[in-house]
C-alpha positions in Angstrom: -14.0 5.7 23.6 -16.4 6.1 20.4 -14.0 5.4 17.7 -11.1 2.9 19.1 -12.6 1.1 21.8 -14.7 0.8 24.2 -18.3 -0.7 24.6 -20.3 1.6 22.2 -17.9 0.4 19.8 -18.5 -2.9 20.4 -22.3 -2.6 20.6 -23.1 -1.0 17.2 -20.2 -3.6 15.4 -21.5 -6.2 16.6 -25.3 -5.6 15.5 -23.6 -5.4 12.1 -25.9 -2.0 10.9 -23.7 -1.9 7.6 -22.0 -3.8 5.4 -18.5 -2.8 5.9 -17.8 -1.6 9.8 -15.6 1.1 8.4 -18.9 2.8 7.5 -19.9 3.5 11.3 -16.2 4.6 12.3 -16.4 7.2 9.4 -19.3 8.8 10.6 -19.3 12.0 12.4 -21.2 12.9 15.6 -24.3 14.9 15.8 -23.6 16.3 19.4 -20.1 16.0 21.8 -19.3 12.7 22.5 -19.7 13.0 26.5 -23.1 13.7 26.2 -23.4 10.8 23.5 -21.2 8.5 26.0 -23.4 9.5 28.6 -26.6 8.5 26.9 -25.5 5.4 25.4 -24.1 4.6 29.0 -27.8 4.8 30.4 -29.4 3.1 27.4 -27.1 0.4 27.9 -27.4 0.1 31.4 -31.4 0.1 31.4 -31.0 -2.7 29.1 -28.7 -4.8 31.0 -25.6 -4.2 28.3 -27.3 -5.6 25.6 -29.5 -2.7 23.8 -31.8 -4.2 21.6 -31.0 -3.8 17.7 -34.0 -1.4 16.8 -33.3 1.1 20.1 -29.3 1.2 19.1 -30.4 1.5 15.6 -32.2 4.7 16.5 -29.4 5.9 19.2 -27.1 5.8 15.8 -29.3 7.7 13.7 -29.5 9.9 16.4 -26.2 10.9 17.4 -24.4 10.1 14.2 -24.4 11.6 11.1 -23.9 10.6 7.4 -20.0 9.3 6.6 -18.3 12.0 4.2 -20.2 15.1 5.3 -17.2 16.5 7.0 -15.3 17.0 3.3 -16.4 19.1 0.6 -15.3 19.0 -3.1 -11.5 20.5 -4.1 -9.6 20.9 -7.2 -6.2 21.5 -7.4 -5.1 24.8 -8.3 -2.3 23.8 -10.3 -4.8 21.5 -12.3 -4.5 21.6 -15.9 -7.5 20.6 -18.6 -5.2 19.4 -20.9 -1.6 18.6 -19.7 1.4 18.3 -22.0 2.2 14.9 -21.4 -1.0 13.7 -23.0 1.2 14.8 -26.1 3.2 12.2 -25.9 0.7 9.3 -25.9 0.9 7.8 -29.9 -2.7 5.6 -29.3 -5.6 7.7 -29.8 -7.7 5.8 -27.7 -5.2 5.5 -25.3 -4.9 9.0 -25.3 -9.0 9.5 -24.3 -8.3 7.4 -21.8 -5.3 9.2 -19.9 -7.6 12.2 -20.8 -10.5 10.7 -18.8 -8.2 9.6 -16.1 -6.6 12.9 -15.8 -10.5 14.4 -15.0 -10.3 12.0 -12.3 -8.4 14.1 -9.7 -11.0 16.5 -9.6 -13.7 13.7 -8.2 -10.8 12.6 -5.8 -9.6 16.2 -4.6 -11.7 16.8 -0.9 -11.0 19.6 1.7 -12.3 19.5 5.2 -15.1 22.1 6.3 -14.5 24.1 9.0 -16.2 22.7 11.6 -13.6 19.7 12.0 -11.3 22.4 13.0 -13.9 23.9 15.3 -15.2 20.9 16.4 -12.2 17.9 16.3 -13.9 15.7 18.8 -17.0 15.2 16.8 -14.6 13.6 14.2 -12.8 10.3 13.8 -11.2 12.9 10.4 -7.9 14.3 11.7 -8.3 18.0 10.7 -5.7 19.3 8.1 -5.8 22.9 7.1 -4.7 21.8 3.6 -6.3 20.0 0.6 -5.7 16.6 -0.4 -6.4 13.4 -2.9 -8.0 10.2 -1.3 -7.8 7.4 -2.6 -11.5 6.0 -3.5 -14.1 4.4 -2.6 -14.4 3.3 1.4 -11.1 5.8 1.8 -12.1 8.6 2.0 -9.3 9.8 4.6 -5.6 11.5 3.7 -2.6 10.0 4.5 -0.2 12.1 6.6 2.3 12.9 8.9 1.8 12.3 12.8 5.3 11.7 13.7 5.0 8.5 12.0 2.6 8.5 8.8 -0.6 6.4 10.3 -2.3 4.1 8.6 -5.2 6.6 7.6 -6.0 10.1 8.7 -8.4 8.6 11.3 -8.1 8.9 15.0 -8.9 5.5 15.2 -5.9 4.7 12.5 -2.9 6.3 15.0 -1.6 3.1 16.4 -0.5 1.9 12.9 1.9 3.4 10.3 2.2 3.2 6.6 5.1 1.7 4.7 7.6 4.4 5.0 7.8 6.5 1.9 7.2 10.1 2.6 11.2 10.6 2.4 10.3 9.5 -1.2 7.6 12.2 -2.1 10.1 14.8 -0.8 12.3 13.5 -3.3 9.7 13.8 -6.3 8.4 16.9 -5.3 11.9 18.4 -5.4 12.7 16.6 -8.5 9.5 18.7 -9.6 10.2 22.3 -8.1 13.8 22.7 -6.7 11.9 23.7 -3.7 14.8 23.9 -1.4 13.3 26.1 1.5 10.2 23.6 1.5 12.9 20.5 2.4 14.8 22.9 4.7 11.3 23.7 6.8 10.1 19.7 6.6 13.9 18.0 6.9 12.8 17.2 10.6 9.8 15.6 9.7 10.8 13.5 7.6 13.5 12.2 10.8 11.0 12.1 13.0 9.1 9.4 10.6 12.8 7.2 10.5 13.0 7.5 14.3 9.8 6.4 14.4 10.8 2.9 12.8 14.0 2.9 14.7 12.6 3.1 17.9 9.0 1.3 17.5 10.0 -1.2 15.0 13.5 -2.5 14.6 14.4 -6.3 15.5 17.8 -7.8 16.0 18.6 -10.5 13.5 21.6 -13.0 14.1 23.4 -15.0 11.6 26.9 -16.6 11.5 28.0 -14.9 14.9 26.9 -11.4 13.5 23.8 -9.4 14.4 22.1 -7.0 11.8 19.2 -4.5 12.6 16.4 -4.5 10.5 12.7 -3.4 10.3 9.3 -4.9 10.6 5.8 -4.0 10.6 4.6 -4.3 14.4 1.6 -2.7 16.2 1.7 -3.4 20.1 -1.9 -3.0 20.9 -4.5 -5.2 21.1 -8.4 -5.4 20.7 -10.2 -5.4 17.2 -9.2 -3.1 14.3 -12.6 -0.4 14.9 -13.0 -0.5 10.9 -13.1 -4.1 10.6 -14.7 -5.1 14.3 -17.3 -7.3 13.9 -14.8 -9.1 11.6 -11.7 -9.3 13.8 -14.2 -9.9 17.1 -15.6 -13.1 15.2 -12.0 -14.4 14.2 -10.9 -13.9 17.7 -13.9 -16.3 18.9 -12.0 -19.6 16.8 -9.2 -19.1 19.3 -8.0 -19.9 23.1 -9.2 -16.4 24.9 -5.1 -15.8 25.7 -4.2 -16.3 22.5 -7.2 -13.1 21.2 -5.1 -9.9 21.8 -2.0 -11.6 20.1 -4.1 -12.2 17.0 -5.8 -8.5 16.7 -2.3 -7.4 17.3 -0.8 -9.1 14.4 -3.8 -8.3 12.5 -2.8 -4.5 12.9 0.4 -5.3 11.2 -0.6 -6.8 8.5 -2.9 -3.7 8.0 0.3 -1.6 8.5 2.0 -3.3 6.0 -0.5 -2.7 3.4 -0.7 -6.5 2.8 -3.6 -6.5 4.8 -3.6 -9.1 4.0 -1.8 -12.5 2.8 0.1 -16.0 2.4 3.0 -13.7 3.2 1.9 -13.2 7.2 0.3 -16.4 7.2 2.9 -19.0 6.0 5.1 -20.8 8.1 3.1 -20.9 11.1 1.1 -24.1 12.3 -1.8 -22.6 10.7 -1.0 -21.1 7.4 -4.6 -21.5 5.5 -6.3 -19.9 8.4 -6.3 -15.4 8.9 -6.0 -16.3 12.5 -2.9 -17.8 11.7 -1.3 -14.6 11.0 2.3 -13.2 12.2 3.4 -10.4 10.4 5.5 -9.2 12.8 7.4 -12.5 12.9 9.0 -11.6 9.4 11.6 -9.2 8.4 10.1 -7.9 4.9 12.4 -7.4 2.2 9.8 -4.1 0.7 10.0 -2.4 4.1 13.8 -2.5 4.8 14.0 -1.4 0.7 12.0 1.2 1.4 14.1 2.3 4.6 17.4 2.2 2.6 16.4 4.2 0.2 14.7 6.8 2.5 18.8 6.7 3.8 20.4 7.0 0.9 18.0 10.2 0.3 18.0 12.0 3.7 22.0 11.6 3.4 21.6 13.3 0.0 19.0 16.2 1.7 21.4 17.4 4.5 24.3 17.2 2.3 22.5 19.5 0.1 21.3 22.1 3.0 25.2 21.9 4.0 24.8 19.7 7.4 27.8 17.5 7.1 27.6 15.2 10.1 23.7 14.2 9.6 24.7 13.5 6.3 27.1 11.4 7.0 24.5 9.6 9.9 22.6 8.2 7.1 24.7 7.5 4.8 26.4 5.4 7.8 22.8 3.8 8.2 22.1 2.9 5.0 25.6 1.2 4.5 24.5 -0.9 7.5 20.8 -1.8 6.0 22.5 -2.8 3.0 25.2 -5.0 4.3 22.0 -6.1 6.1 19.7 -6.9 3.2 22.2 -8.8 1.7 23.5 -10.7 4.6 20.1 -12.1 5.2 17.6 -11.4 2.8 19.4 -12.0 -0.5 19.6 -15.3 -1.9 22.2 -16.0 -4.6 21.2 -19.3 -6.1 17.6 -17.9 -6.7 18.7 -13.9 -7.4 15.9 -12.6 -5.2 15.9 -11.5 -1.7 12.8 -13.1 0.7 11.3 -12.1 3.7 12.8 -13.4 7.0 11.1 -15.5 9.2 12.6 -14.9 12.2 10.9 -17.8 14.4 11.8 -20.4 12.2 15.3 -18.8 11.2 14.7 -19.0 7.0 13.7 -17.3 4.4 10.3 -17.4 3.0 11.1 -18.4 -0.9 7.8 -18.1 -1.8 7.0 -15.5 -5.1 5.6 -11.7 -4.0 6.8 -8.7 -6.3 7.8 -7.4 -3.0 10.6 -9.7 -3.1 12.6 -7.2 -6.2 11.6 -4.0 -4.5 15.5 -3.4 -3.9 15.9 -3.2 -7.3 13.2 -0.5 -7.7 14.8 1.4 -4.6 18.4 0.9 -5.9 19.6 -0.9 -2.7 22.0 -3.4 -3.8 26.0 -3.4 -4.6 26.1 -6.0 -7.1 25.8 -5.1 -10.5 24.8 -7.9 -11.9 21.1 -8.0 -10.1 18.8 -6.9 -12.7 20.1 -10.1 -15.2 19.6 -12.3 -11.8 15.9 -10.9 -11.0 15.2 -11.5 -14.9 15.9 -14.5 -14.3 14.1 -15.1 -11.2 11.1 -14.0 -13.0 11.5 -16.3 -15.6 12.1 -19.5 -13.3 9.1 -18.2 -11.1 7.2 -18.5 -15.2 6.0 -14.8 -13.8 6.4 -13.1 -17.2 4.0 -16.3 -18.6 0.7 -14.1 -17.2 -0.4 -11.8 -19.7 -2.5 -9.5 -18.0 -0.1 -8.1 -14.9 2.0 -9.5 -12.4 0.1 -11.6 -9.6 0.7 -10.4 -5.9 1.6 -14.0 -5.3 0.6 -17.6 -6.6 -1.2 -18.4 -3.8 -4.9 -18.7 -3.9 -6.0 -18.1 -0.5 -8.8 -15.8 -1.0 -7.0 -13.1 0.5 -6.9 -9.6 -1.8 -3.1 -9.9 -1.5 -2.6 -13.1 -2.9 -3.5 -15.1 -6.4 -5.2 -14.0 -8.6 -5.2 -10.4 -8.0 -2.8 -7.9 -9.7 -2.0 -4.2 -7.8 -0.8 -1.4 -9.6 2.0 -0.6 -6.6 3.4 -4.1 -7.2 3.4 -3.2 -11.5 5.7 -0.2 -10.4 7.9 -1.9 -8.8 9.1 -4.4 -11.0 8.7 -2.3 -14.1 10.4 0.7 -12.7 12.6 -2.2 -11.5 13.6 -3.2 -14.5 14.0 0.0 -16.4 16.3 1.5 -14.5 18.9 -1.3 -15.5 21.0 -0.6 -17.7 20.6 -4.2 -19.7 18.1 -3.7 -23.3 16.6 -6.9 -22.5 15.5 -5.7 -18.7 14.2 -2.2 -20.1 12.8 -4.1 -23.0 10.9 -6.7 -20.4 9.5 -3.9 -18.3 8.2 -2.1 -21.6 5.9 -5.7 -22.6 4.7 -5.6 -18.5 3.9 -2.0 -18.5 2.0 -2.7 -22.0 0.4 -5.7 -20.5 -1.0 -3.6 -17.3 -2.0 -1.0 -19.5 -4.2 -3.6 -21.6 -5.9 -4.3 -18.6 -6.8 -1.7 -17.4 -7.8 0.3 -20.5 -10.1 -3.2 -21.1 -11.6 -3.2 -17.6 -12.2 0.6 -17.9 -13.7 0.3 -21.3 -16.3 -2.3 -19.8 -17.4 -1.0 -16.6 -16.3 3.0 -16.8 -14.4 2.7 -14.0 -10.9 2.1 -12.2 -10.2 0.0 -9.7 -7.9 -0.8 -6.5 -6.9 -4.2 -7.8 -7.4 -6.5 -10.6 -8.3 -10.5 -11.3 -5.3 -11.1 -14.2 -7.1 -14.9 -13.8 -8.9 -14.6 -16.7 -8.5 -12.1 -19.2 -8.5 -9.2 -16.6 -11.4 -8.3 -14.7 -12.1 -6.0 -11.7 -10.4 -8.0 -8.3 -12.0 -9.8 -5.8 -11.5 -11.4 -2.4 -10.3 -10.3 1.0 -12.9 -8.2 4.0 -14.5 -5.6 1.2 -16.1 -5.4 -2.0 -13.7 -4.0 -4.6 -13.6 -0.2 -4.4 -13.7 2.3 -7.4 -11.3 5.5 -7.4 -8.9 4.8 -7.6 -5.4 7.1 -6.6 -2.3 4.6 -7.1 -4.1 3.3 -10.0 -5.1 5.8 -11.8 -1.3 7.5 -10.9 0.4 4.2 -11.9 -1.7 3.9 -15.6 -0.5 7.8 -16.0 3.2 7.3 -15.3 3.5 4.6 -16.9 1.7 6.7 -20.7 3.6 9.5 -19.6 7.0 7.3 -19.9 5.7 4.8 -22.4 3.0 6.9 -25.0 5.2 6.9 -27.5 5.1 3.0 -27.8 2.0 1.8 -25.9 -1.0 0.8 -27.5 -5.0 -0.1 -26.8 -5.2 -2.6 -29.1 -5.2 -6.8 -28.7 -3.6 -8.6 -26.0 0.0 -9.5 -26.9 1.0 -13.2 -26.0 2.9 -13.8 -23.2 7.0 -13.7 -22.8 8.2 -17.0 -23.2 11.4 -17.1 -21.7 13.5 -17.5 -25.4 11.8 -14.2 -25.9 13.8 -12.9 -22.8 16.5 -12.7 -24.9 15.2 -10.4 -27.6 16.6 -7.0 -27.6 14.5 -5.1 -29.5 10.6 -5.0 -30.2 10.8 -5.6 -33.7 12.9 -8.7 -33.1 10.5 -9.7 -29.9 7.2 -9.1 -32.0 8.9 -11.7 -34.6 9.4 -14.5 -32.3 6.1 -14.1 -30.6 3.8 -14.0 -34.1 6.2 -16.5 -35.9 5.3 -19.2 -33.5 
């Protein structure tokens, strides 16, 4: 009733004390919140519901305390001044960089004190015993596992997942340790996160006389997002007062997408350059199910190798299904791409997102021949004609998740895409856009000191813009992005001036040497 909903909520939102509403929900309580409900209640009353600013201004400061008090300073124990991969990296100044970037962690690591255990209520934090990175900035929250992963490790976050990928850092962390008793004590968490999406978010899709199950982001619940309030309240205010709860519901799922948000949950719909136009949950996103068939393919792999035969076979049977799925009606041959399904107007959504490769990255497809086809995609969509990263999409809606920002998730999953081909001329491709990300970000940090969530590739690369918030500084994915991709690339990577962009004749060089040619002999 202090955090989620409820009138105190409401009040303090709506008198708009700070810049960003996520400040208030963030902030801990001074006292137990029935005797802060309680006095709010009769401050509220005595002033007929509507507490003038300066009293609620001063009930705040009473009862509240500063946001970020309840987490002290961590570094990881395993932490290493120098690690060995910096080694590796050829460019000296790319190799200060990674360096600097590497010190990072420290100013990210946070443990909770121990009066969030002792205390909980006070708290919108959900108490964890262990340490943790957040991401930057405004998030200063974990992201963990509450039979579904919520969208933050707020209370006020539980009604929302996360893109579903802790099946994923199972599989790095044993990649990393062999840690087979760690996978044998957590294998039923990481169901519990698939049922999750089974039960809460799967949708029926029927083409040609056949029905296929999918996934898509959905939240249920209406009322205003707490962290964005005043925002969502004043949205809601353009519409028909039926049409209010539908809206804050969608918003929700846009936010649980991690799109939060785009053209992708707006277009289609009879008012597609408007947020309160949005329906995510009206589309069947191709990243989600990706990210669901490879969780599959992995949990198969997990009880096979802890000797459990039949669960083994479950998901193995379950990912077979997804990908007949996926193909049947996401994949489109003529473009070789798969799209997002709209399921109210029974199409596909051709529009360009990186998203729409993400199968490649996950390795859920049959047919061999789809890293030459998404090459080609790329170089019909003129995507590999921006030099400083791939856009989100090339729509300029003045949404964060659209034109002309660049994320470092959406780098990954192309490049790592691409790589993991077997073709030169993919790898070869995903070298130039991992050197092309790296530019970017090593110029951006060499101006301002800093990292950021996102990026303007617009012109010449500059910190992102757009969307409900400033742009934060941090920042975890990508800081962890720039590192993977030194750590994989070092030997060849370099700081120095911007390399044109790949023309599509220079698709079909195979080598640098012969690539470098064709772009400076022009």
């Amino acid at each position: 009733e202090i955090y989620c909903h409820g009138e105190l909520l409401h009040q303090v939102q709506m008198a708009k004390f700070y810049q960003d509403d996520k400040q208030f929900v963030d902030m801990p309580l001074s006292i137990a919140p029935e005797q802060v409900l309680q006095t709010f209640t009769e401050l509220s009353r005595d002033h007929n519901h509507s507490i003038p600013r300066e009293q609620l201004q001063a009930f705040v400061q009473e009862h509240f305390q500063a946001k970020g008090q309840e987490l002290q300073p961590w570094t990881p124990a395993d932490w290493k001044d120098s690690p060995q991969f910096l080694q590796k990296i050829s460019d000296a100044k790319l190799r200060v960089w990674a360096g600097q970037l590497h010190q990072l962690w420290k100013k990210l690591g946070k443990k909770m004190k121990p009066e969030v255990l002792s205390h909980p209520e006070r708290f919108s934090l959900i108490y964890s015993e262990h340490p943790f990175i957040v991401p930057g900035g405004r998030f200063v929250e974990f992201y963990y596992c509450y039979g579904h992963v919520p969208n933050g490790g707020r209370v006020y976050y539980l009604q929302r997942s996360q893109p579903p990928l802790l099946t994923l850092m199972m599989d790095c962390y044993l990649t990393h340790t062999n840690d087979t008793t760690f996978l044998q004590e957590n294998i039923e968490t990481l169901a519990l996160e698939l049922d999750f999406w089974t039960k809460n978010r799967t949708v029926s899709v029927s083409l040609e006389g056949k029905n296929y199950l999918l996934n898509r982001y959905y939240v249920p619940y209406g009322g205003p997002r707490p962290e964005s309030y005043s925002k969502d309240a004043e949205l809601a205010d353009t519409l028909p007062e039926g049409d209010r709860e539908a809206l804050w519901a969608e918003l929700k799922a846009g936010a649980e997408s991690g799109w939060d948000f785009s053209s992708r949950w707006l277009i289609g719909g009879p008012n597609s350059n408007s947020l309160s136009g949005i329906r995510t949950s009206k589309l069947v996103p191709v990243d989600l199910n990706a990210f669901l068939c490879q969780a599959e393919e992995l949990m198969s792999k997990f009880y096979s190798r802890l000797g459990n035969d039949s669960q083994a076979t479950k998901y193995r049977t379950l990912r077979a299904q997804r990908l007949a799925a996926l193909n049947a009606v996401l994949w489109d041959e003529e473009t070789g791409a798969w799209f997002d399904y709209d399921l109210e107007n029974k199409k596909k959504n051709q529009e360009f997102y990186p998203s729409n490769l993400t199968p490649l990255w996950a390795g859920c497809f049959s047919d061999p021949g789809v890293a030459d086809k998404a090459l080609k995609y790329l170089e019909d969509s003129r995507i590999l004609t921006y030099q400083y990263g791939i856009p989100t999409s090339l729509q300029k809606t003045g949404q964060q998740w659209d034109f002309p920002n660049a994320w470092a998730p959406l780098q990954d999953l192309v490049i790592r895409g691409l790589a993991k081909a077997p073709l030169p001329r993919a790898q070869e491709v995903a070298f130039q856009l991992a050197q092309n990300w790296i530019r970017t970000n090593f110029d951006v940090y060499s101006q301002k000191s800093a990292m950021y969530e996102k990026y303007d590739i617009s012109n010449g690369g500059q910190p992102g813009g757009g969307g409900e918030y400033e742009v934060q500084e941090g920042f975890g994915w990508t800081n962890g992005v720039v590192l993977m991709l030194l750590d994989r690339y070092g030997d060849r990577l370099t700081s120095g001036s911007q390399l044109a962009f790949l023309e599509p004749h220079c698709l079909a060089a195979t080598l640098l040497p012969s690539l470098l040619f064709s772009l400076l002999s022009r």
